[in-house]
N, C-alpha and C positions, 0 to 999 in steps of 0.2 A: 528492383529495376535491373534489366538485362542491360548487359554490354554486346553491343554487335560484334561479330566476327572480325572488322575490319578495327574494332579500338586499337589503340597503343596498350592500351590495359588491357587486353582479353586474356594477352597468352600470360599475362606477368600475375603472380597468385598470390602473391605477399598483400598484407593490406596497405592500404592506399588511402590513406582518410585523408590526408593532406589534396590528393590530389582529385578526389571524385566527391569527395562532400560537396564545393563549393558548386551554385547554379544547377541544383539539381531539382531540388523545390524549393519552395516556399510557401509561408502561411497566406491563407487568402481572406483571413477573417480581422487581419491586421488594420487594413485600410476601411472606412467605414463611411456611408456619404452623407453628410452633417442633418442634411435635414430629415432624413427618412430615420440617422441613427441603426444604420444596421450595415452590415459589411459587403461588401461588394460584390456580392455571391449569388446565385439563385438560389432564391429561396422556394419556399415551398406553403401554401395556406388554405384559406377557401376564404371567397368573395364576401360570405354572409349579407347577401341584400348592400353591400355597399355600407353596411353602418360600423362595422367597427372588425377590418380582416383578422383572422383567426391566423396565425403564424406557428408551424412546428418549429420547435427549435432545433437551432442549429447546432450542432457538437462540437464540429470545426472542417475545415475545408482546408486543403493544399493546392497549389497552383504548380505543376510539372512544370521546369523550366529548360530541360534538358533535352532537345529533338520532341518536342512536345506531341507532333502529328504522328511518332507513330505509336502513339499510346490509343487512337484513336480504330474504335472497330471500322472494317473496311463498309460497313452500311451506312458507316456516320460520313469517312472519306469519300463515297462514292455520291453523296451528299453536296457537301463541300464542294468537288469539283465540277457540279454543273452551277456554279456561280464564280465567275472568272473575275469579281472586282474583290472576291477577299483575299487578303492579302497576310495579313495576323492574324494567328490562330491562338486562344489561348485556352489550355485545358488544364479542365480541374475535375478535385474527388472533392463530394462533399457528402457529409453523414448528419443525418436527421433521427431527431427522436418525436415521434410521430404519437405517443401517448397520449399528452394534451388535448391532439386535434381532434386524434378517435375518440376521447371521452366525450368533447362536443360536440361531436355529429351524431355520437349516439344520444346523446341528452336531447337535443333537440329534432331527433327524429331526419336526419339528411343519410341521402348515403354520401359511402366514402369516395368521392369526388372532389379531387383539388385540383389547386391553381397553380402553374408555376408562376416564380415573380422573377421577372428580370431585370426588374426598374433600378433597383440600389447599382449593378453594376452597370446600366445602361446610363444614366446618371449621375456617373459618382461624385459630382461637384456641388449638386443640388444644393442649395441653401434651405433652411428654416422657412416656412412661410415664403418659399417659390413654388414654381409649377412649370412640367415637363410633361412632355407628350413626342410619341415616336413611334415608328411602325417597325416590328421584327417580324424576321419567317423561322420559324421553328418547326421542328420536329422530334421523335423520341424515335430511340432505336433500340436492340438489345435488350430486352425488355424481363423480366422476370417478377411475375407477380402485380403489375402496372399496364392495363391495357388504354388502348387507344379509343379514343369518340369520337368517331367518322358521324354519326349521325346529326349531330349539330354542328354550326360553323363555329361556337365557343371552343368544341371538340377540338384535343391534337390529334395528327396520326402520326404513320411512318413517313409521309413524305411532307415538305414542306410546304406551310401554312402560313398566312401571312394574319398578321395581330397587330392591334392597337396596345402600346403600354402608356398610361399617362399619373401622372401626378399632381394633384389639386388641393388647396386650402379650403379647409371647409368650416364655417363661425370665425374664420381668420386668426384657428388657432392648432387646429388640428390637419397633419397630414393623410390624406390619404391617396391609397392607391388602387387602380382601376383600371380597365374595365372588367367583368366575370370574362374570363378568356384565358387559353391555354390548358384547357381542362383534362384531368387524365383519370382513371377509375382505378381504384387501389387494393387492393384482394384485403377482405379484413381478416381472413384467418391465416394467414403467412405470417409469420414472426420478422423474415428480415426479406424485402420485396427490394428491389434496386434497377435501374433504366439508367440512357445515356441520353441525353437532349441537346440538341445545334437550337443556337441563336444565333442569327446573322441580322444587325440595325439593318434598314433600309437608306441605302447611299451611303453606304461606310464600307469601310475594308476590313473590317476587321467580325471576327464570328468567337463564339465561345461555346467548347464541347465539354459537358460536365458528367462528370458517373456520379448517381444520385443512389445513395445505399439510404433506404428507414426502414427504420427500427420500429415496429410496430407497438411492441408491448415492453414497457419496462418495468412493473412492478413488482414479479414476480425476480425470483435471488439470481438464478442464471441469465435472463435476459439483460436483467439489470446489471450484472459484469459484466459482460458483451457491453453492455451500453457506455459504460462507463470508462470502457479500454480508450471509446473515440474521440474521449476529453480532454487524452494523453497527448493526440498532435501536436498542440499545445503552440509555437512559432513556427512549426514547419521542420524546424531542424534538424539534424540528424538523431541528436540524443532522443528529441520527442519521438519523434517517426519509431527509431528502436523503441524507446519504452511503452510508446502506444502498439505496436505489431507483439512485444512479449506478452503486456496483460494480454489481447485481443487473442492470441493462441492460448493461453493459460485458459481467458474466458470459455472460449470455443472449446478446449479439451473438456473442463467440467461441465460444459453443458451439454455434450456430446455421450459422455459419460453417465451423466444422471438419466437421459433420457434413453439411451442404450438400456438401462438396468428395467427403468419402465418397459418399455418394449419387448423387452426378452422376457420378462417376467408375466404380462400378459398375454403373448403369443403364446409361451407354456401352458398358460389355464385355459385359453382355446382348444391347444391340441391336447389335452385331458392329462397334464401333467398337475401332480399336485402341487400347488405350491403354497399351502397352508402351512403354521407353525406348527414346530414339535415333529413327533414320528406316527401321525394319526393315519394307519391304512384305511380305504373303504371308507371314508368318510366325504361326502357329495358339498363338493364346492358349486359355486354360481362362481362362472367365469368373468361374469360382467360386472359379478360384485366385485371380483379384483380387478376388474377396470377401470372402474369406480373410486374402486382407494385409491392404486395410484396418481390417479388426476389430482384427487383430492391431496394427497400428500407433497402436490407441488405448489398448492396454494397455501401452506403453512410456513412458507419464506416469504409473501407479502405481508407490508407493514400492519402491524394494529389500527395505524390509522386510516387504513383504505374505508372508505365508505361506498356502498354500493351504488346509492342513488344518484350520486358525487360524482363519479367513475363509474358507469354506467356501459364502459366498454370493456366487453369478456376479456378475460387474464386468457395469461399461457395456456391452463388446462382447459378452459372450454372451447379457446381457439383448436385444440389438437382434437380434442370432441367433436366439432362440426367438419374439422379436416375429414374427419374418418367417415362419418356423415355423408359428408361430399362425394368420397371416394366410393361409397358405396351406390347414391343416388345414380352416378355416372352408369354405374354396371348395369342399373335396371330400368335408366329412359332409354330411347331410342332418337334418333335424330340427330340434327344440331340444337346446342343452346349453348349458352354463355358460361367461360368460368364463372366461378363463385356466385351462380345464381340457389337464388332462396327455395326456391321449388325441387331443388335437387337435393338441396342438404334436406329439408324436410320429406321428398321421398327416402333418403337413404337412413332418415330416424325413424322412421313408419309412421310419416305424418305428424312427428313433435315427439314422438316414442323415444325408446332406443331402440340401436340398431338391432339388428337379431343377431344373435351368439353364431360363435365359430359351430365348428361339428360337433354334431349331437344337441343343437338347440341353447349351446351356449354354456352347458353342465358338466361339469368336468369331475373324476373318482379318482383319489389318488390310485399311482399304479395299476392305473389302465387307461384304454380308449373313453374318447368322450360317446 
């Protein structure tokens, strides 16, 4: 968190914990609305036909409590200010681990299409076997890895949309919440995808800006540290905040690291560098075969007990596989099409193939050109 130019504290450089700790944040996962049982956050799901919503978990969330608007990008601000009755603005971070949700949308054959929910915090009173219903205008901004769906009216975009949120008893024992709406489309080979979303109730004053970070995959060892740093927020408070930002760097240098080594390592057997064991000259590698291993050698930090058919949604290494896929397909359509469309990874595999090797057909000789 920055201090502006004009604080009492900018020019003063000693620490200050007594006096910039207090009301800076706090947890937003603390307070939680009795009948839904879940914290007063947006969350994030899919609809599944109305029988039983699918919920990514949530890691934890902090609520800025400190000049909170200008933590807010100016796409989201410039939002906000063509509706003159909001008055309170409350912004939050919140981190999702989105695992779960991908394993069932691929089990059951959906694509990655979710929901926001904003019911828990639009209702935080709710009781047990009540029911609530309310219209919000939303939108998502800053987007990275999270597109918009203009094409239907369940669709978000970038500018704001107005939505039914409600909440109903159903057999008079179960809550649920509804309707299919707010829908956003989610890259499934990105590791860590992130968007900022406005909700403003309708006839309220009050709006809430949220930075939405998920986590795609976590089962693999580096993911799974990253994932784990965001469990560290813990009450919001300083201590947590520090010790969740230390792992969260510790995480990110190792996995920055590990996947560096991957990368250099086979960008060398592309450009016909050897990089076989021992001191073997003149002996012809398959570059793709060391592509190969090391993907493979990222999936030997998932658990024993991963099941395939169970979790059915590609780990880190096939994700980085189809990435590259992707990037390839891009070079050889023409046109417009959509990120993370199917037809593009599948051109840039040669139709379900691999993709074709670097120079010289992918075959590399130690101590020379490919």
């Amino acid at each position: 968190l920055k201090l502006s130019s004009h604080s009492p504290h900018a020019l003063d450089r000693s620490p200050q914990p007594s006096r910039l700790a207090p009301g800076m944040f706090r947890s937003a996962i603390a307070q939680k609305c009795p009948g839904l049982k879940l914290p007063c956050v947006p969350h994030i799901g899919h609809f599944n036909d109305g029988s039983n919503y699918e919920l990514a978990r949530t890691l934890g969330a902090v609520r800025f409590m400190k000049e909170p608007h200008e933590k807010i990008p100016s796409a989201g601000f410039d939002l906000l200010m063509r509706r003159d009755n909001v008055q309170d603005i409350e912004v939050y971070l919140a981190l999702y681990d989105m695992q779960d949700l991908r394993d069932w949308a691929y089990r059951t054959g959906r694509p990655y299409v979710v929901n926001l929910l904003f019911h828990a915090w639009l209702f935080p009173e709710l009781a047990y076997r009540s029911e609530a219903a309310g219209e919000v205008e939303v939108a998502i901004f800053e987007t990275s890895g999270v597109f918009i769906v203009p094409d239907v009216p369940e669709g978000v975009t970038k500018g704001l949309r107005r939505f039914e949120q409600r909440v109903w008893v159903k057999d008079k024992v179960y809550m649920c919440m509804g309707p299919d709406a707010i829908q956003a489309r989610v890259d499934r080979h990105r590791l860590v995808c992130s968007f900022w979303s406005l909700c403003i109730p309708a006839g309220e004053e009050r709006a809430i800006v949220t930075k939405h970070v998920l986590m795609n995959e976590s089962h693999t060892h580096i993911s799974r540290e990253v994932t784990a740093s965001f469990a560290e927020l813990g009450d919001g408070s300083i201590a947590c905040v520090l010790q969740h930002l230390q792992k969260l760097l510790v995480g990110v240098q190792n996995a920055t690291h590990r996947l560096s080594k991957l990368m250099g390592r086979c960008e060398s057997a592309f450009e016909g560098v050897f990089v076989g064991g021992g001191s073997v000259q003149g002996a012809a590698q398959d570059a793709m075969e060391i592509w190969d291993e090391q993907l493979a050698l990222l999936d030997r930090s998932v658990g024993a007990g991963h099941m395939a058919d169970q979790r059915p949604a590609p780990l880190l290494s096939e994700m980085l596989r189809r990435r590259v896929y992707e990037e390839l397909g891009r070079r050889r359509r023409k046109g417009k099409f959509p990120s993370d469309d199917q037809e593009t990874v599948e051109i840039g595999g040669g139709g379900g193939g691999r993709p074709p090797g670097g120079p010289g057909g992918g075959r590399a000789r130690g101590g020379g050109a490919a």
